[in-house]
FIGUNU-209907 format. One line per field, with one value per residue: residue number from 1; x, y, z of N, C-alpha, C, O, CB in turn; residue in three letters. Coordinates in steps of 0.001 Angstrom, whole numbers. Glycine has a CB too. Example, Ala and Ser with C-alpha at 12.3 -4.5 7.8 and 13.67 -1.06 7.14 Angstrom:
BEGIN
k 1,2
n.c1 13190,12850
n.c2 -5690,-2250
n.c3 7800,7080
ca.c1 12300,13670
ca.c2 -4500,-1060
ca.c3 7800,7140
c.c1 13200,12900
c.c2 -3300,30
c.c3 7800,7870
o.c1 14236,13409
o.c2 -3319,1138
o.c3 8465,8039
cb.c1 11308,14084
cb.c2 -4473,-598
cb.c3 9046,5725
r ala,ser
//
This chain:
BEGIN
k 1,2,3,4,5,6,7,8,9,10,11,12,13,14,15,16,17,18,19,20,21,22,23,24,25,26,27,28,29,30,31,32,33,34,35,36,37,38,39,40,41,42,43,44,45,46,47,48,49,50,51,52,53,54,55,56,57,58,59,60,61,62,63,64,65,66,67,68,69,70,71,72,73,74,75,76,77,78,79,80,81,82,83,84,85,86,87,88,89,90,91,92,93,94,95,96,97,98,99,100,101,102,103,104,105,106,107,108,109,110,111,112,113,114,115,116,117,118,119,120,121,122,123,124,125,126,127,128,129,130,131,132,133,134,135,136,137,138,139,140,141,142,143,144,145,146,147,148,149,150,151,152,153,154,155,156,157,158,159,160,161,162,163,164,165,166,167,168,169,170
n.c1 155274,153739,153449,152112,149603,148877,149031,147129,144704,144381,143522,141398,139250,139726,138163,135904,135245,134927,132949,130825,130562,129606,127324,125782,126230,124694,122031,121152,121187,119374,116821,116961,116231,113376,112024,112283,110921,108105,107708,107205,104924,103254,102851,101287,98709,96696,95555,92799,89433,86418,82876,80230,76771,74033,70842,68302,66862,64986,63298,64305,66217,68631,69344,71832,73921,77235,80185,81773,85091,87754,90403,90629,89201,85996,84740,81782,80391,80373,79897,77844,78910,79368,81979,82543,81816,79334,78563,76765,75893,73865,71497,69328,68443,70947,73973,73949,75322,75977,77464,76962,76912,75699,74083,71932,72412,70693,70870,73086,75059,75974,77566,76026,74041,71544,71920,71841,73247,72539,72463,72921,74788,76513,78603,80103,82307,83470,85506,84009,81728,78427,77287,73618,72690,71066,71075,69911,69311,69414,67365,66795,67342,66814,64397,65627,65365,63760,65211,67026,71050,72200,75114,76403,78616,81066,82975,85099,86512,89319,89828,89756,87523,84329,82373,79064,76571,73196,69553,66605,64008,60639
n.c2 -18312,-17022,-18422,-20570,-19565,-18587,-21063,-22974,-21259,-21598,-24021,-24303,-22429,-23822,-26020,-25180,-23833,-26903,-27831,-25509,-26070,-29019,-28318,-26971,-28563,-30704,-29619,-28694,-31261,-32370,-30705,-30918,-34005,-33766,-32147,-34226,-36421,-34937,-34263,-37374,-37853,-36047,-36682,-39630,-38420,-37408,-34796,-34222,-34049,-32582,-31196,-29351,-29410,-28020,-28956,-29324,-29232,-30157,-30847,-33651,-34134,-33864,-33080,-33258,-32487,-33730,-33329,-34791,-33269,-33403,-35674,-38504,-41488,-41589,-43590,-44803,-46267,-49840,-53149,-52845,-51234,-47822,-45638,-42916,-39993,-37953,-34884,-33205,-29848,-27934,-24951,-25730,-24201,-25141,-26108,-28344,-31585,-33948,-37024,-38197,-41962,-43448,-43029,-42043,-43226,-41475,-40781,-41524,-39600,-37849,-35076,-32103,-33032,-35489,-38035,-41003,-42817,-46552,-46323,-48950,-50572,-48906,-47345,-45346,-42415,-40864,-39063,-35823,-36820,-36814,-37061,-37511,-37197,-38436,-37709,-38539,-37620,-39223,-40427,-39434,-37122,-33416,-31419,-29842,-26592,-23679,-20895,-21268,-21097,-24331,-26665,-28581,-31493,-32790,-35760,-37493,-41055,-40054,-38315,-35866,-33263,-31378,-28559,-26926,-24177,-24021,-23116,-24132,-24277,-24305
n.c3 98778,97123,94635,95054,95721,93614,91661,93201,92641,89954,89519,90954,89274,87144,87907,88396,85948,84265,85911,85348,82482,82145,83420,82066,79534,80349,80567,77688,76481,78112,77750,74384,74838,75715,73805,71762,72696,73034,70653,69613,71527,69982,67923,68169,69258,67126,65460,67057,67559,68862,68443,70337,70255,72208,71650,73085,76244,78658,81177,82841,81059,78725,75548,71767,69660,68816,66918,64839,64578,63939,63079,63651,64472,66681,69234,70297,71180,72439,73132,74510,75893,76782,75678,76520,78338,79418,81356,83348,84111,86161,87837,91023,93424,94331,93241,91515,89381,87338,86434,83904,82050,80611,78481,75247,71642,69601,67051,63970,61615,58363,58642,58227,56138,55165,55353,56926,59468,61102,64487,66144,64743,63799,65453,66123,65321,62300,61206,59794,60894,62946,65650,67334,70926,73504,77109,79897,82917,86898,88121,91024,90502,90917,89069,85980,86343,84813,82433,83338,83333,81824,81925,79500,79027,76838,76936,75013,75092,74127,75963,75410,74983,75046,75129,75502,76355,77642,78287,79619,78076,77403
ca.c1 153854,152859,152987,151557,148482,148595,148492,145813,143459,144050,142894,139599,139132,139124,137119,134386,134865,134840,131660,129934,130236,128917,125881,124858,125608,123403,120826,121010,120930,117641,116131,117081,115580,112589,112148,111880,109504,106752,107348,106867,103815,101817,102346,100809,97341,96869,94643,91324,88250,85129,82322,78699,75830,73468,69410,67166,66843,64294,63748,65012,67371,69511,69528,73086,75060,78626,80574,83969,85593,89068,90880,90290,87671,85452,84166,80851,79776,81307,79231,76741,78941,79638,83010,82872,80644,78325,78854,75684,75465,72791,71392,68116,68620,71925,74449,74048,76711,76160,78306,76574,77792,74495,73471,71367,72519,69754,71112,73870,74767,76783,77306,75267,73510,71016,72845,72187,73401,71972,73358,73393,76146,77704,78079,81566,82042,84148,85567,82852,80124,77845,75798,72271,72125,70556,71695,69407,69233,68964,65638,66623,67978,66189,64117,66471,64571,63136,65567,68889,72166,73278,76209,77089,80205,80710,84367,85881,87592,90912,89940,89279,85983,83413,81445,78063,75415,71558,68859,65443,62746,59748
ca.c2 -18335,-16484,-19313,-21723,-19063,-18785,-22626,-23441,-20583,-22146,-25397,-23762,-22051,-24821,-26953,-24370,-24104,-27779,-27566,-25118,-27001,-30266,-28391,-26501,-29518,-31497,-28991,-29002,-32462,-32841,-29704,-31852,-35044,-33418,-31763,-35502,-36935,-33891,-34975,-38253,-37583,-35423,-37660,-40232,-37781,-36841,-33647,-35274,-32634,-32553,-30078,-29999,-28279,-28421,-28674,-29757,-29175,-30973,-31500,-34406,-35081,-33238,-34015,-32561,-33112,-34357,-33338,-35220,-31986,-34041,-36566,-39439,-41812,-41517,-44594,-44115,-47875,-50594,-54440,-52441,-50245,-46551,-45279,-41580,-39051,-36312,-34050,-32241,-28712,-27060,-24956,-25831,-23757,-25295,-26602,-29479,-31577,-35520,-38016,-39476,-42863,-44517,-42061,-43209,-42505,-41167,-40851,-40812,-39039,-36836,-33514,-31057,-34189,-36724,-39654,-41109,-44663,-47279,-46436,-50090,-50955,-47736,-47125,-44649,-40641,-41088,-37504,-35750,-37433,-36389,-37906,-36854,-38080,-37843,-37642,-38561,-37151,-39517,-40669,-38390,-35476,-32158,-31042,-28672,-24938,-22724,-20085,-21385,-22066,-25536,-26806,-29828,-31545,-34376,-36125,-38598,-41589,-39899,-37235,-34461,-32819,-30639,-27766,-25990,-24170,-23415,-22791,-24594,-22978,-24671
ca.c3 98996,95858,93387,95569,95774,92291,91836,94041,92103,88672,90188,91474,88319,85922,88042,87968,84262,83909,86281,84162,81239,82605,83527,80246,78715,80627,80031,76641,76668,78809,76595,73446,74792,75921,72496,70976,73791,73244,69339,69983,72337,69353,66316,68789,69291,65949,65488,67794,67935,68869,68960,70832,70029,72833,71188,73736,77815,79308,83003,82820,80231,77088,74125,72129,68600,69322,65426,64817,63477,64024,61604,64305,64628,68240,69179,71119,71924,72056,73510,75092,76753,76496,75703,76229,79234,79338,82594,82794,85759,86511,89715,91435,94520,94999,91697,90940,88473,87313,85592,82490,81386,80100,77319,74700,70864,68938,65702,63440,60107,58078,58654,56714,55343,55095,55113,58100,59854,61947,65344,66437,64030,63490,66887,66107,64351,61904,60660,59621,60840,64193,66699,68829,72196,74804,78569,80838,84183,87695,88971,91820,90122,90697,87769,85421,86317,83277,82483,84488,82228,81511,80753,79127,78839,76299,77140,74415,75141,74053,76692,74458,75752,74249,76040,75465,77257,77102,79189,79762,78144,77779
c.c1 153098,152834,152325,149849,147827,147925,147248,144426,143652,143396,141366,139088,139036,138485,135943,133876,134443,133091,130311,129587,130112,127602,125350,125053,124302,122271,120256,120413,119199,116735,116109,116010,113680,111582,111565,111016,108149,106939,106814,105203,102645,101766,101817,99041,97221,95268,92740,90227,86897,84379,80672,78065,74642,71675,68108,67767,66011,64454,64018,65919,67458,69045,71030,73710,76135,79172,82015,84282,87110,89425,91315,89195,87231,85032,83004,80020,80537,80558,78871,77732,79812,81038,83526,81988,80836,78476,77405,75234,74501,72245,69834,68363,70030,72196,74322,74910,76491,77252,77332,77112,77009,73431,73228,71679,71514,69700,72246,74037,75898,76701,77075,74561,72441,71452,73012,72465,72548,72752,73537,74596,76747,77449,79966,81084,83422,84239,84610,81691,79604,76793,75009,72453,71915,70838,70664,69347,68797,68024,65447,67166,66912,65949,65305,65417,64557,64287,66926,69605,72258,73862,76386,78106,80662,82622,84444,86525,89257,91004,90062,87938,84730,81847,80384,76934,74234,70779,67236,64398,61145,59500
c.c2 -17830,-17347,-20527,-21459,-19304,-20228,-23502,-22882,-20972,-23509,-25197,-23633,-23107,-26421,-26711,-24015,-25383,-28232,-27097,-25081,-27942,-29755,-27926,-27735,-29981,-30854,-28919,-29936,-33000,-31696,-30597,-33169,-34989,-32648,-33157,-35730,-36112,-34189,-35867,-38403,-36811,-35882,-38595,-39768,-36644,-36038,-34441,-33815,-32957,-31350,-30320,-28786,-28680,-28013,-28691,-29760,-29520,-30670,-31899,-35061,-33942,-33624,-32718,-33251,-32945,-34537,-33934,-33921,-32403,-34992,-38333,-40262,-41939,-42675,-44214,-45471,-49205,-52251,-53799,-51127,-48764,-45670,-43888,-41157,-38129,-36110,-33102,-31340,-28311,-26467,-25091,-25687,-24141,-26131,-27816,-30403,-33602,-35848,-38643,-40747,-43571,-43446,-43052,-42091,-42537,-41356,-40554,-40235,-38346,-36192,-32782,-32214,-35065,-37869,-40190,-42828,-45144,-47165,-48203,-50914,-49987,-47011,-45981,-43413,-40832,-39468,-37048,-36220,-37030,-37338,-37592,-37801,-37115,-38643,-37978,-38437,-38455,-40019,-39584,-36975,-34777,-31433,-29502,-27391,-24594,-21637,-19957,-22267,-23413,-26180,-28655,-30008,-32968,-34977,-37472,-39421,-41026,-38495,-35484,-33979,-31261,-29797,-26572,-25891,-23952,-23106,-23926,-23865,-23177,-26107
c.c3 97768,94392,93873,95466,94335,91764,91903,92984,90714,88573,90099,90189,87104,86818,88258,86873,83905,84692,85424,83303,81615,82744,82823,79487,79012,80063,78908,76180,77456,77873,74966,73791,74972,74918,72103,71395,73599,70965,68924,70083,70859,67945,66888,69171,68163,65950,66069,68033,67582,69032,69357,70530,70875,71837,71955,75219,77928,80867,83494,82047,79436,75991,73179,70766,68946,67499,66313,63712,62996,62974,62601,64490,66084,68214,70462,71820,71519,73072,74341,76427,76375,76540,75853,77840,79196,81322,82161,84274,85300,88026,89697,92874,94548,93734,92451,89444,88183,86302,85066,82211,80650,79380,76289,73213,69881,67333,65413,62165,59621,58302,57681,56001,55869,55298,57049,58573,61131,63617,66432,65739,63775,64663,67190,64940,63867,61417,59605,59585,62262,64405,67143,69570,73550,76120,79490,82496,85621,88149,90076,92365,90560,89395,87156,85372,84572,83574,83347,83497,83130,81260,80664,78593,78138,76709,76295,75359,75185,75167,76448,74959,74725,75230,75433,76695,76757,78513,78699,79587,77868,78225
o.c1 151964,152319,152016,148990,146802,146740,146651,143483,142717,142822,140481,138447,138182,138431,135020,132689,133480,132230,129323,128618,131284,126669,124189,124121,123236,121583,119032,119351,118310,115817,114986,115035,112888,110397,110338,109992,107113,105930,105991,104423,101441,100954,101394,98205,97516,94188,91866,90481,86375,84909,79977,78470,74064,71452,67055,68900,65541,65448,64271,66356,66559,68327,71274,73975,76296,78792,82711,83898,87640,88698,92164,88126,88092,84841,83295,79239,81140,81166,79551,77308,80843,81163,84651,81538,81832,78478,77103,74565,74227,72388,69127,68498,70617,71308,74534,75054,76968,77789,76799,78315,77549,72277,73705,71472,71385,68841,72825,73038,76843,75504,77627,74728,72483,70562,73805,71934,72015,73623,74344,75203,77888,76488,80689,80153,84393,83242,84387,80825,80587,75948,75518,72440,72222,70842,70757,69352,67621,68190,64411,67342,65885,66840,65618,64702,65107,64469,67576,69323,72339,73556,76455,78673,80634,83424,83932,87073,90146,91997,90328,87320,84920,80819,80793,76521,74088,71330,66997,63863,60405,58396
o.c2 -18214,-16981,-21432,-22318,-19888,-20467,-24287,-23578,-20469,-23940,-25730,-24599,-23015,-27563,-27521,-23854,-25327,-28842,-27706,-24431,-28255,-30444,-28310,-28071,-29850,-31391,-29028,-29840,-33806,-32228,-30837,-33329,-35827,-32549,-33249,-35414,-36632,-34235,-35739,-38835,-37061,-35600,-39140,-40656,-35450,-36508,-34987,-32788,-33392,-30420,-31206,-27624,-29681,-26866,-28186,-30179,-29291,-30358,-31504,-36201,-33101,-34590,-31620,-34453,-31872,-35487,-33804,-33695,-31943,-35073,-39124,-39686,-42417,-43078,-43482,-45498,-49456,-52177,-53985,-50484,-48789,-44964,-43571,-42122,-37422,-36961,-32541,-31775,-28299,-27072,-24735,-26677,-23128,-26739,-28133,-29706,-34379,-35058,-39596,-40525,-44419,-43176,-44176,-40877,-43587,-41872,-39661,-40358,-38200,-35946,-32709,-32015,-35361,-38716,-39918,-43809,-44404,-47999,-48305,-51823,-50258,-46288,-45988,-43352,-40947,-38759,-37753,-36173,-36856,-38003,-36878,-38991,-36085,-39869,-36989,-39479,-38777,-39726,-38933,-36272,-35450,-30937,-28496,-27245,-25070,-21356,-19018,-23355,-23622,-26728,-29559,-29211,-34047,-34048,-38489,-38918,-41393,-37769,-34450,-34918,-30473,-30260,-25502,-26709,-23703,-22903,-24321,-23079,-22224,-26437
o.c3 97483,93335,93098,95269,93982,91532,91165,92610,90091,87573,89430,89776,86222,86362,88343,86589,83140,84058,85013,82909,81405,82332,82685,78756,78410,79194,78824,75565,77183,77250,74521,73057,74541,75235,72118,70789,74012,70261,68018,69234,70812,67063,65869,69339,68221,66309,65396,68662,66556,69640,68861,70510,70451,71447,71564,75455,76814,81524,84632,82206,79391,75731,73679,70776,69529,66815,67321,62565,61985,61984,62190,64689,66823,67067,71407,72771,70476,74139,75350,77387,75703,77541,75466,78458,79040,82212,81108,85212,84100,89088,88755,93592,94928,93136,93622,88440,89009,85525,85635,82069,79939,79714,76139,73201,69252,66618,66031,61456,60396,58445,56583,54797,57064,55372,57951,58052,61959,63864,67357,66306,63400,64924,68186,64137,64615,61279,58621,58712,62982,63805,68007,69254,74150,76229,80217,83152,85449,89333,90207,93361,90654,88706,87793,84380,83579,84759,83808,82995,84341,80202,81497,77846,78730,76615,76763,76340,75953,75223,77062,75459,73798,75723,74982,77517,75561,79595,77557,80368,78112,78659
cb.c1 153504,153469,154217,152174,148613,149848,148830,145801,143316,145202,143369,139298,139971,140788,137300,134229,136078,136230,131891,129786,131002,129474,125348,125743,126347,123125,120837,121739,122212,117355,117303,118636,116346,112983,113685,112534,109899,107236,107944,107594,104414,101708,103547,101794,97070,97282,94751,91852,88529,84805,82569,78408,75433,74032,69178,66569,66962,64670,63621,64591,66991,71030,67229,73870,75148,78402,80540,84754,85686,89185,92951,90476,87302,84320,85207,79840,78060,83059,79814,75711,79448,78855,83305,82211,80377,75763,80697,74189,76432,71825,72027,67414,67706,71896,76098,72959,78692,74751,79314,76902,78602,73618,74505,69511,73550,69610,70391,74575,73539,77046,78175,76673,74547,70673,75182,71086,75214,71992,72959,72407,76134,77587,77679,83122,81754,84047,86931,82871,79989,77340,75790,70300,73328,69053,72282,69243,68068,69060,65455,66556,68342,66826,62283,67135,65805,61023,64630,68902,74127,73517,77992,76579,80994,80041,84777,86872,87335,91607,90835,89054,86750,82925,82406,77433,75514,70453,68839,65362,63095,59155
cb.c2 -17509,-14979,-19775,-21973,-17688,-18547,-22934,-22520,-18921,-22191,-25657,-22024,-21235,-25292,-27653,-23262,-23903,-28434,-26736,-24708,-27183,-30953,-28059,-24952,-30540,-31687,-28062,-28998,-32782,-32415,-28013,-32231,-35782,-33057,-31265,-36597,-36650,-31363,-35219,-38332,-36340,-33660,-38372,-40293,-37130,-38054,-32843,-36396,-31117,-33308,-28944,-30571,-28040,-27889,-29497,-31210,-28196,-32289,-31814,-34788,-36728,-33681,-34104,-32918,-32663,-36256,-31565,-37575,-30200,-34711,-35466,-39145,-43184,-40461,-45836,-42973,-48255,-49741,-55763,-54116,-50926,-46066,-45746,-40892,-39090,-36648,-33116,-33257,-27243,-27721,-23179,-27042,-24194,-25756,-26131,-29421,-30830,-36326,-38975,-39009,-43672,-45515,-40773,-43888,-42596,-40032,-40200,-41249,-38018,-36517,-32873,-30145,-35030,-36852,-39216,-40334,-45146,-48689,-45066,-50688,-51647,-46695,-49288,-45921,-38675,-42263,-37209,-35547,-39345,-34941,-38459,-36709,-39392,-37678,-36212,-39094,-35923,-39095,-42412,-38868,-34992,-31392,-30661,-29068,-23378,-21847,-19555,-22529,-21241,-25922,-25820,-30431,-31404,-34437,-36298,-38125,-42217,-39532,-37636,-34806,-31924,-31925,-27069,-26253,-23326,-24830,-20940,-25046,-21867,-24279
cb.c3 100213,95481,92431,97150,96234,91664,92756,95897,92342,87944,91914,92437,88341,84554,88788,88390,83282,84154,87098,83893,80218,83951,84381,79012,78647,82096,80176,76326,77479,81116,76449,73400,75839,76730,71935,70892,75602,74473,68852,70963,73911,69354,65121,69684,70782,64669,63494,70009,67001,69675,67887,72598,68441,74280,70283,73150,78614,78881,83777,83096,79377,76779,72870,73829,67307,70541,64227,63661,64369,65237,60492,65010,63899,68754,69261,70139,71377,72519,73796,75778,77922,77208,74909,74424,80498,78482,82667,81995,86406,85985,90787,90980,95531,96515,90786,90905,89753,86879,86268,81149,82180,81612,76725,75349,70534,69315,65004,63635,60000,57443,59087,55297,55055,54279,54061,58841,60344,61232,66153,66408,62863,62002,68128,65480,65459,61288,60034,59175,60603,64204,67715,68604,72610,74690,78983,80513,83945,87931,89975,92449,88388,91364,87874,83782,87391,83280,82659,86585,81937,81463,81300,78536,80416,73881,78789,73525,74273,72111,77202,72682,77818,73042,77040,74222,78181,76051,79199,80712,76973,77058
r unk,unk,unk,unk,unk,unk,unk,unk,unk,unk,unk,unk,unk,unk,unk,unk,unk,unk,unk,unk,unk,unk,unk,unk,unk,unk,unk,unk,unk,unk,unk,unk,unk,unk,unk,unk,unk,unk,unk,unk,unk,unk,unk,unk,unk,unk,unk,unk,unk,unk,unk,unk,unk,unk,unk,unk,unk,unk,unk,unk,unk,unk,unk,unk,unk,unk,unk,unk,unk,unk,unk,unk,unk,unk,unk,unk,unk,unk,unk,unk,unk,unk,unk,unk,unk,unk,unk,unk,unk,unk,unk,unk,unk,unk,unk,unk,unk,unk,unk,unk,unk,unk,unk,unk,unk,unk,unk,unk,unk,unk,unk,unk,unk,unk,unk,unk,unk,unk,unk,unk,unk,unk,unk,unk,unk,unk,unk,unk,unk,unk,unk,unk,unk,unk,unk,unk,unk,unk,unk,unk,unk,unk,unk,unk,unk,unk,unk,unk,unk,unk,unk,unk,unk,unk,unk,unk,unk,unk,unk,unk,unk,unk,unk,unk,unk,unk,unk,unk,unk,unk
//
C-alpha cells in the first residue's frame, strides 16, 4: 500500500504543477497581448486637445473660444452640418442641461493672432488655431439667471471634450 500511495501523490502533484504553469502562462500571454492592443489603440488617437474659454453668457445663448492645443485637426462643419456639441447647464429654479448641435461659428483664427479665416471654407482647427461660437439656447429654454454658474461643455468629434464655467452678469 505504501508505494501505491506514493504513486498516486506524484500523479496529483505534477498535474497541479503542470496546471500552474498553463495558467501563468496564459496570463502572461493575455497581459502581453493586452500590452500591444492599448499600443495599438494610442498611436491610433494621437495627442487630441482641446481647450474652452467661455466669453459671453447671455440669456439666451454663449458665446466660447474652442483652442486646438492638440497635434490633430478638429473638424467643426462639414455640408452644413455640425460635427462636434456644446452641452450648456444652468439653474433657473430647477437645472437645467441642453444638447447643442446647431451652433453657429463666429470666427476663426490663429492663436495669439490676427490672422483670421473665412469660416465658410475653413470650417476645421487645425493645431493652433481657435474658434468663437456661439450656442444658442431653445426657444423654450428658461432665461440663463444673473449671477448663477454655467457650464459649458464643447465635445469633439473624436470625443475629447472641453469644460468651462462663468456666470451671467449683465
Amino acid at each position: 500500500m505504501g508505494f501505491s500511495v506514493t504513486v498516486a501523490s506524484a500523479i496529483i502533484l505534477a498535474g497541479l504543477i503542470i496546471f500552474v504553469g498553463a495558467t501563468v502562462a496564459s496570463l502572461i500571454y493575455s497581459i502581453n497581448q493586452l500590452t500591444v492592443i492599448l499600443n495599438i489603440l494610442s498611436r491610433k488617437n494621437p495627442n487630441i486637445n482641446i481647450e474652452l474659454d467661455l466669453t459671453c453668457v447671455n440669456a439666451s445663448y454663449v458665446e466660447f473660444y474652442v483652442r486646438n492645443t492638440g497635434s490633430k485637426t478638429i473638424f467643426l462643419k462639414s455640408q452644413g452640418f455640425n460635427w462636434n456639441s456644446v452641452i450648456v447647464a444652468y439653474k433657473n429654479i430647477t437645472r437645467h442641461s441642453y444638447l447643442i448641435e446647431d451652433y453657429e461659428i463666429l470666427e476663426i483664427k490663429v492663436q495669439n493672432s490676427t490672422l483670421t479665416f473665412n469660416p465658410s471654407t475653413h470650417s476645421y482647427l487645425n493645431p493652433g488655431e481657435e474658434a468663437k461660437i456661439r450656442a444658442n439656447l431653445p426657444r423654450e429654454a428658461p432665461k440663463i439667471p444673473y449671477n448663477e454658474p454655467v457650464i459649458v461643455v464643447f465635445i469633439s468629434h473624436y470625443g475629447v471634450s472641453a469644460i468651462d464655467e462663468g456666470t451671467r452678469v449683465s
